[in-house]
C-alpha positions as CSV (number, residue, x, y, z in Angstrom):
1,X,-91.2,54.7,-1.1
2,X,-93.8,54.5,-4.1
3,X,-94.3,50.6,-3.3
4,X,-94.8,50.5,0.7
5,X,-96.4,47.1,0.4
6,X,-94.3,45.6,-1.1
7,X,-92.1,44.7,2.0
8,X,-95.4,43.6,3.4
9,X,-96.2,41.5,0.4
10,X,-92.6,39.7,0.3
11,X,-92.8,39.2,4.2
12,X,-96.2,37.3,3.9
13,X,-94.7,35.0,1.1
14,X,-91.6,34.3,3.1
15,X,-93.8,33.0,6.0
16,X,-96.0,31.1,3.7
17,X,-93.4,29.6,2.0
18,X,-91.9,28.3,5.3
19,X,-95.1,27.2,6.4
20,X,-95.8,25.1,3.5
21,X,-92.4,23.7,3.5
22,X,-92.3,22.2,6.8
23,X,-95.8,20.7,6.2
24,X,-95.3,19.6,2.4
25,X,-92.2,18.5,3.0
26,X,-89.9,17.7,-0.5
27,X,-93.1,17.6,-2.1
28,X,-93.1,21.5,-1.9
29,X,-91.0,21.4,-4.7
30,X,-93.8,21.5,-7.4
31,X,-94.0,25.3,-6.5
32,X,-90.0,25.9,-7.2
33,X,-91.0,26.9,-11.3
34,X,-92.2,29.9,-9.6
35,X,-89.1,30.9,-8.2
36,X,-87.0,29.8,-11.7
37,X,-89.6,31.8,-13.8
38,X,-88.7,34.9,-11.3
39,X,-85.2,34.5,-11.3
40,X,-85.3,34.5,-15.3
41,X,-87.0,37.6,-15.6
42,X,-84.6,39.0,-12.8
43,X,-81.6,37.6,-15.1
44,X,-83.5,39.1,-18.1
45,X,-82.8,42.2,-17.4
46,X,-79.7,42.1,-15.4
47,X,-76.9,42.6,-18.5
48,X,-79.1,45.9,-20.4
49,X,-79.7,47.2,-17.0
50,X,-76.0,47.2,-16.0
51,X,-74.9,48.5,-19.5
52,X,-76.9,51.0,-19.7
53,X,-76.9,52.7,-16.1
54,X,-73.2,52.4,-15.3
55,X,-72.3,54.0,-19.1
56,X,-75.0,56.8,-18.1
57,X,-73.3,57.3,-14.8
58,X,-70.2,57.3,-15.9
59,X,-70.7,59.6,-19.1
60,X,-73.0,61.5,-16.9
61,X,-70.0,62.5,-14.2
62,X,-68.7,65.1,-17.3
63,X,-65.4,65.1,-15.2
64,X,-63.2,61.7,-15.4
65,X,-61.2,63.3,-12.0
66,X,-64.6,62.5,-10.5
67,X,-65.2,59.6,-12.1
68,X,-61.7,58.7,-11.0
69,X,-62.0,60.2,-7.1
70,X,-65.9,58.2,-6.6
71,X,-64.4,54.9,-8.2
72,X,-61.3,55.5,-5.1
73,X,-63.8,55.4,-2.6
74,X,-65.7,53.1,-3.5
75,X,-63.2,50.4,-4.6
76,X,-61.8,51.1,-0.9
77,X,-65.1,51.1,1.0
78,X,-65.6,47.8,-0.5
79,X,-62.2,45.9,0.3
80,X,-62.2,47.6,3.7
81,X,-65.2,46.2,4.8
82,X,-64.2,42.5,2.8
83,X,-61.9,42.6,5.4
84,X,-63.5,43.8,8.5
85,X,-66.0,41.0,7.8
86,X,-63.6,38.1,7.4
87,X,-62.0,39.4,10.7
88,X,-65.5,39.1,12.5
89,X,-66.0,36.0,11.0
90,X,-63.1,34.1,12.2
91,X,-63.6,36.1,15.4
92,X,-66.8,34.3,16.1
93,X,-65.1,31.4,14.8
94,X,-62.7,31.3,17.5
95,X,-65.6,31.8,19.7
96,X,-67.9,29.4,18.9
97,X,-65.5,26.4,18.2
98,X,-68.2,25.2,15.3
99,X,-66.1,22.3,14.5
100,X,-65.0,20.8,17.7
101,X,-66.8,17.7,18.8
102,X,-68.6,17.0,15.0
103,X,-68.9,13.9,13.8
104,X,-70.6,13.4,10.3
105,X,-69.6,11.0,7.3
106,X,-68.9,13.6,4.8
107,X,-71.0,11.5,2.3
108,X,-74.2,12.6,4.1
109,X,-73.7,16.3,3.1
110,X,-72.9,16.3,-0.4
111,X,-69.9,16.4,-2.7
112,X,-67.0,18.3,-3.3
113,X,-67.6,20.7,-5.7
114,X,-65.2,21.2,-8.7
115,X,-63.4,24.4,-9.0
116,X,-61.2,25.7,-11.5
117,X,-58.1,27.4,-9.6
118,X,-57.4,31.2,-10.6
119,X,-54.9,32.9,-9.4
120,X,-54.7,36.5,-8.9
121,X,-53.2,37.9,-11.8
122,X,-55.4,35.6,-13.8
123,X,-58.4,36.8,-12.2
124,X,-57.5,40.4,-12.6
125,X,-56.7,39.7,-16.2
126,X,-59.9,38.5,-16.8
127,X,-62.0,41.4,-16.2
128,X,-60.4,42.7,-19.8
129,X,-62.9,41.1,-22.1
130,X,-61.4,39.6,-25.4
131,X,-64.7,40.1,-27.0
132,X,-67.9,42.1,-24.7
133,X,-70.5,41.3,-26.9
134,X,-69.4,37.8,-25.8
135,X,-69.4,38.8,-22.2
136,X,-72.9,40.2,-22.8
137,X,-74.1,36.5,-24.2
138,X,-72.2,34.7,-21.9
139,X,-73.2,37.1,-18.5
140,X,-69.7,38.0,-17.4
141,X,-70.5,41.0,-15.1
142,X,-67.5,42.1,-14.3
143,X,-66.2,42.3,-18.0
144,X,-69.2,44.0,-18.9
145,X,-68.8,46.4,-16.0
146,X,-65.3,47.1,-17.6
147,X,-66.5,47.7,-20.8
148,X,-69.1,49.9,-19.5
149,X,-66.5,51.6,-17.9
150,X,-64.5,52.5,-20.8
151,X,-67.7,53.5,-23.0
152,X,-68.8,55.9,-20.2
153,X,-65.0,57.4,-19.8
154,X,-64.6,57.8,-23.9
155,X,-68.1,59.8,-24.2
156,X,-67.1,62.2,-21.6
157,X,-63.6,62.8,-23.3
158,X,-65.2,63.4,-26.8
159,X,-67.9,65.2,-25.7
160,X,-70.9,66.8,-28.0
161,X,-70.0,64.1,-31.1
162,X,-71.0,61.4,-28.7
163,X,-73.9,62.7,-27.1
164,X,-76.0,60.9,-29.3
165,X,-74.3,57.3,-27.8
166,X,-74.9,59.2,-24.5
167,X,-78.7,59.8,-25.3
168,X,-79.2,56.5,-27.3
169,X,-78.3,54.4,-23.5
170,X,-79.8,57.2,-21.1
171,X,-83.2,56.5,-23.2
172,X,-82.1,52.4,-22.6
173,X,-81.4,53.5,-19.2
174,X,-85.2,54.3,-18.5
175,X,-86.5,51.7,-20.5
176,X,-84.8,48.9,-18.2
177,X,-85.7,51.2,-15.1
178,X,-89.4,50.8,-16.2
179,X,-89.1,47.3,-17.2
180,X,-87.5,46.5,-13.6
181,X,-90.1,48.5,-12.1
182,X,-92.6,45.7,-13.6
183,X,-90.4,42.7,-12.7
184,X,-90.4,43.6,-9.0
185,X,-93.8,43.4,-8.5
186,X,-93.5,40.2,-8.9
187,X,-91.1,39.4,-6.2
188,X,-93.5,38.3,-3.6
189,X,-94.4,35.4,-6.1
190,X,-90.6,34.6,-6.4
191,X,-89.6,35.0,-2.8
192,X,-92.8,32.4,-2.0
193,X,-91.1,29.4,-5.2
194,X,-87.9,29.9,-3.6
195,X,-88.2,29.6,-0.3
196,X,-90.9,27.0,0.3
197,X,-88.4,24.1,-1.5
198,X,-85.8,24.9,0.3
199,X,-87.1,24.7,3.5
200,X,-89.1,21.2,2.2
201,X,-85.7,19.7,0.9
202,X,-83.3,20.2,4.3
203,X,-84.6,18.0,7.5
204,X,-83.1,18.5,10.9
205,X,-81.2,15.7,10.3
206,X,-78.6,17.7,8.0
207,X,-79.0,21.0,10.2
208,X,-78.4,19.9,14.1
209,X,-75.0,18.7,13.7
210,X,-74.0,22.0,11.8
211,X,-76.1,24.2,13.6
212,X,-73.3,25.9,15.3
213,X,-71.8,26.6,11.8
214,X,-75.1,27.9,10.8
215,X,-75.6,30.3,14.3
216,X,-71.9,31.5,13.6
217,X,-72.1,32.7,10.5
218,X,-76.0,34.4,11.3
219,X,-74.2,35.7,14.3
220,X,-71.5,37.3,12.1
221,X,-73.9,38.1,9.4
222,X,-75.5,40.3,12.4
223,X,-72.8,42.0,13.8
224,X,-71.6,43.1,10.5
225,X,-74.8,44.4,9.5
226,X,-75.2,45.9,12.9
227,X,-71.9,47.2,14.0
228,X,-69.9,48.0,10.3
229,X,-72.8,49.7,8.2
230,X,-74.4,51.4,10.9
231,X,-71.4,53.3,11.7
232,X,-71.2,53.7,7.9
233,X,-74.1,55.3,7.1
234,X,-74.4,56.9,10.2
235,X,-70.8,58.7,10.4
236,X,-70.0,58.7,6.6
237,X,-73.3,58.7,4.7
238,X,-75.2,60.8,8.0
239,X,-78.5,59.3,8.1
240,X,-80.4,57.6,10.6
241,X,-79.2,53.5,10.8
242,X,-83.1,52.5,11.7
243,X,-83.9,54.8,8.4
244,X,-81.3,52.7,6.4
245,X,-82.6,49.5,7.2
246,X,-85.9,49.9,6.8
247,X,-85.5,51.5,3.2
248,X,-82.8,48.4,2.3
249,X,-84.9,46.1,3.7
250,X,-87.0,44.6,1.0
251,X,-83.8,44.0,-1.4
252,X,-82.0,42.6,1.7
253,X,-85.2,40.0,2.6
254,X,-85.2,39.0,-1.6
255,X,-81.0,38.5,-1.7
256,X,-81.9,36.1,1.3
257,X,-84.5,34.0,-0.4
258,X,-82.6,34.3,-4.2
259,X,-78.8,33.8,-2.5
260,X,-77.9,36.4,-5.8
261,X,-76.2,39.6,-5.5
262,X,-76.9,40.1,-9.2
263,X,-79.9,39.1,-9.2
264,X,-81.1,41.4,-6.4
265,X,-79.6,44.2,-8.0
266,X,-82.7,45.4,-9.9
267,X,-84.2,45.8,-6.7
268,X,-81.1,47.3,-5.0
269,X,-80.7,50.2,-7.6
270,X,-84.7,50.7,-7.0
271,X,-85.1,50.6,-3.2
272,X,-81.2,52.9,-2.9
273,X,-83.0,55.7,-5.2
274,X,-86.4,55.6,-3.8
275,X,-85.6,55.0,-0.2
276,X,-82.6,56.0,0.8
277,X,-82.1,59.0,-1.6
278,X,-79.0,58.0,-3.4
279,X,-78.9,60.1,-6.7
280,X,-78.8,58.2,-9.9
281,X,-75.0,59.1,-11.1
282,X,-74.6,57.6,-8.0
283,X,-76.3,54.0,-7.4
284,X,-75.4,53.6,-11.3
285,X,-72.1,53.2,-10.8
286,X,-71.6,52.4,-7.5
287,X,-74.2,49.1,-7.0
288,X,-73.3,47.3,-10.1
289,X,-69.7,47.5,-9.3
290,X,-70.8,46.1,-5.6
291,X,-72.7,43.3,-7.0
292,X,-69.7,41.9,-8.3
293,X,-66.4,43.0,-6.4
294,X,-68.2,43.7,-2.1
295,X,-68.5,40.3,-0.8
296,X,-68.5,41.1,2.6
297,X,-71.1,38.2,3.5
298,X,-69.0,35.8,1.9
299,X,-66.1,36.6,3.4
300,X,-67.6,36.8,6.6
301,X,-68.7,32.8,5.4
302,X,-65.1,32.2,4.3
303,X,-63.8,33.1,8.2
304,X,-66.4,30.7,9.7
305,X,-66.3,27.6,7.4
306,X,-62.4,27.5,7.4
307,X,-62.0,27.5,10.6
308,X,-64.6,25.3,11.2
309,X,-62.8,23.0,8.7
310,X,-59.6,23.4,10.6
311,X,-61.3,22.7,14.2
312,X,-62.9,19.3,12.1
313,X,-59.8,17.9,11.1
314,X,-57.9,19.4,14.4
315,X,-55.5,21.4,12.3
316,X,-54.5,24.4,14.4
317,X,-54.1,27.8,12.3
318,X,-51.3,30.2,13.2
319,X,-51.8,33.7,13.2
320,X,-49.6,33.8,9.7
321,X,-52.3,31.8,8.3
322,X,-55.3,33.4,9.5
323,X,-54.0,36.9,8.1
324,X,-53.2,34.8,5.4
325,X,-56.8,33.8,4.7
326,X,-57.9,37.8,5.5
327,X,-55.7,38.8,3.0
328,X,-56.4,36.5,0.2
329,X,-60.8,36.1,0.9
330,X,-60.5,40.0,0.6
331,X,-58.4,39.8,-2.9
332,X,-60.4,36.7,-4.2
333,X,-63.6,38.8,-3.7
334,X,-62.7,40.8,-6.9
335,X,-64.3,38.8,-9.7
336,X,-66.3,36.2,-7.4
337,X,-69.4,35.7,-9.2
338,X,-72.8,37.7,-7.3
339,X,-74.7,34.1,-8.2
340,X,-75.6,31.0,-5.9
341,X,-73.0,29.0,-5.0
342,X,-70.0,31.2,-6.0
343,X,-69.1,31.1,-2.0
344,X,-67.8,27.6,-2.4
345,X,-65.7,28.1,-5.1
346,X,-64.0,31.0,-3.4
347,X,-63.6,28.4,-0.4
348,X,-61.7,26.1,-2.5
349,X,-59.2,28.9,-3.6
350,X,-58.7,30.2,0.4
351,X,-58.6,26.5,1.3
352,X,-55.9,25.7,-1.3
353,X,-53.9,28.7,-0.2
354,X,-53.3,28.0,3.2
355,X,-52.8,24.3,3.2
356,X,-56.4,23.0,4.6
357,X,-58.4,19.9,3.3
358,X,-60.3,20.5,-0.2
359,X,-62.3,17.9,1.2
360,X,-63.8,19.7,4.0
361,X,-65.7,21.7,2.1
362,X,-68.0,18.3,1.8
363,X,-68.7,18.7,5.2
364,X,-70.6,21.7,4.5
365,X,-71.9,21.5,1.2
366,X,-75.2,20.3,2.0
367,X,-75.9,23.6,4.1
368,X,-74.1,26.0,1.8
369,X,-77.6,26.9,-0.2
370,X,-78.5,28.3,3.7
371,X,-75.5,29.8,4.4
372,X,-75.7,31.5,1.3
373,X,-79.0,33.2,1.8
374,X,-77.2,35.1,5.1
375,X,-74.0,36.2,3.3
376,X,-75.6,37.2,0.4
377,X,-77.8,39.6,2.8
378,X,-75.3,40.8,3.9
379,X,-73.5,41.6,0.5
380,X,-76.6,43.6,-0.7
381,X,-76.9,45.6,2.3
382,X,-73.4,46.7,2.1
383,X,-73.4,47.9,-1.0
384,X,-76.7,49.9,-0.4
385,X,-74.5,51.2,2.5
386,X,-71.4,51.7,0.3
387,X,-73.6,53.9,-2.1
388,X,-75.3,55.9,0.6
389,X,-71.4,56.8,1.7
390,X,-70.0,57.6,-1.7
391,X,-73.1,59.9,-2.6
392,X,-73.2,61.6,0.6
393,X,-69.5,62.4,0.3
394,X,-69.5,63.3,-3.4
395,X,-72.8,65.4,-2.7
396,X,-70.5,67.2,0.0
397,X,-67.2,67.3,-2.2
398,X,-69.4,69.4,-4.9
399,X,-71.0,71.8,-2.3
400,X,-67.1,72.4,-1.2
401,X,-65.9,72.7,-5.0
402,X,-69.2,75.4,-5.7
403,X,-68.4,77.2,-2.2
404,X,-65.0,77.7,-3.9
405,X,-66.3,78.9,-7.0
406,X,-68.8,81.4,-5.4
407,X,-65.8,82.6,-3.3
408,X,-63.3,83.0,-6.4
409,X,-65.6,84.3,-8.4
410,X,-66.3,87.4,-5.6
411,X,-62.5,87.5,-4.8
């Protein structure tokens, strides 16, 4: 770890910041331009950075079969645990009844957002961009992922004419590696003009009669985390769990206090090579996909708040329905934005689905900036765990394919 304060540093904002919000109060809020001017520099470099890795891991693969055989498992990792977490959460759902016995005027917690309904196809559509320099201006991730893709794919199958495109965004490549490098150093300073408002905005007013929704989706959050990517990295990836977190753990505390899968990403990419020893190809292809399509914290959110919904209104879900909304929170986590808020709007589509009230998702608007510091923890450190699995079992494949080689090659 070439930063080992840096944890440190970002814990000792953290606690300042919740410190000074409870005693400041809204006031706090004069410190949020700290957390914005972070959170630009972080969205700064997010679309170069993403360009130019995933192209150079791509390209850099030499093989499309690999390419091919890595983007398998990881596509799979990532729905397989979507829906291992939405199974926990409407386990604990079940379990801790969050909306029985609640009694709040749904005016007191904020608004119903508007959402624009997508269905599948359209959403899967979508990720083809009609124009990517557009979905460069405009920040559409998983369009520019796709075109990435497809740049990466046509310099391997050319070859030596395009190894000056190869070596124009491998140079890129670095530059953003440095210039992230710089930007997380100032992460402390973010984490402290993030957190502190929050915690002066939201009285106890709004959080005691939603605490259980809150404890159920932290109690998820945990198991998840604890349960799901220790076996991961433990079984598939074959390093220590206690090793795992520690290294993961200062991108997992700044996705808590940001609520941004993309935004952490920077920091991700940075702590996945330097801590946990996932190679480059790797975490260049395999974390920027994650940031957009593993949404395991917000499906884990999905399994808590519509049941809590359900419970609210007494509407009693049948077992069709809950493998209804297991089905569909995994599928609508493809394309689901890695940016505040994007947890609601995913709501609305699993809400619409199975027949609940779009207006229940008033009753928990007012927390959902909490709620979507835990999924969005969780989301981060699944990917890091997703990468630490498809390098270790691509670093394996390779020692198989050259055992094979040597032996041939002596036969």
């Amino acid at each position: 770890m070439k930063n080992p304060n840096l944890l440190t540093q970002i814990l000792i904002a953290f606690i300042a910041a919740i410190i000074l919000g409870v005693i400041a109060g809204p006031s706090v809020e004069v410190v949020q331009p700290l957390g914005d001017f972070f959170l630009r520099l972080i969205q700064f470099i997010i679309v170069p950075l993403i360009l130019s890795t995933l192209i150079v891991g791509v390209a850099g693969t030499g093989n499309v079969r690999k390419l091919g055989r890595m983007g398998g498992k990881t596509i799979a990792y990532y729905l397989g645990t979507s829906a291992v977490a939405i199974t926990i959460g409407l386990a604990i759902g079940l379990a801790f009844q969050p909306g029985a016995g609640v009694d709040i005027p749904t005016e007191a917690v904020g608004a119903e957002p508007a959402a624009e309904e997508q269905n599948v196809v359209d959403t899967l559509l979508n990720i083809i961009p009609l124009n990517p320099f557009e979905a460069m201006v405009e920040g559409e991730i998983l369009q520019i992922i796709f075109f990435a893709l497809f740049i990466g794919i046509a310099i391997s199958l050319v070859g030596e004419k395009a190894q000056p495109v190869y070596r124009f965004f491998e140079g890129l490549a670095e530059v953003m590696y440095k210039i992230t490098g710089i930007v997380i150093l100032l992460a402390p300073i973010g984490v402290f003009g993030l957190i502190a408002p929050v915690v002066g905005e939201y009285g106890m007013s709004v959080l005691l009669p939603l605490l259980k929704v809150i404890l159920g989706v932290f109690a998820a959050c945990l198991l998840h985390i604890v349960i799901t990517y220790s076996i991961v990295v433990k079984l598939g990836g074959k390093m220590s769990p206690l090793v795992f977190f520690k290294g993961i753990a200062p991108a997992g505390l700044f996705a808590f206090s940001s609520a941004s899968s993309a935004g952490t990403l920077p920091l991700t990419m940075k702590n996945s090579q330097e801590n946990l020893g996932v190679s480059q190809k790797t975490s260049s292809f395999v974390l920027p996909l994650g940031a957009t399509i593993n949404m395991d914290g917000t499906a884990i959110y999905q399994g808590v708040a519509v049941l809590f919904i359900a419970q609210f209104y007494g509407i009693e879900l049948s077992i069709m329905q809950m493998l209804s909304v297991i089905l569909i929170a995994t599928l609508a986590s493809i394309g689901t934005a890695g940016v505040p808020g994007a947890g609601l709007i995913m709501l609305t589509f699993v809400l619409t689905n199975i027949g609940l009230p779009l207006e229940g998702i008033a009753l928990i608007a007012g927390i959902d900036r909490i709620l979507d510091m835990f999924r969005t923890s969780v989301n981060v450190v699944g990917d890091a765990a997703g990468a630490v699995f498809v390098d270790r079992t691509e670093k394996h494949h390779e020692s198989n394919e050259d055992k094979d080689l040597e032996y041939s090659m002596n036969v």
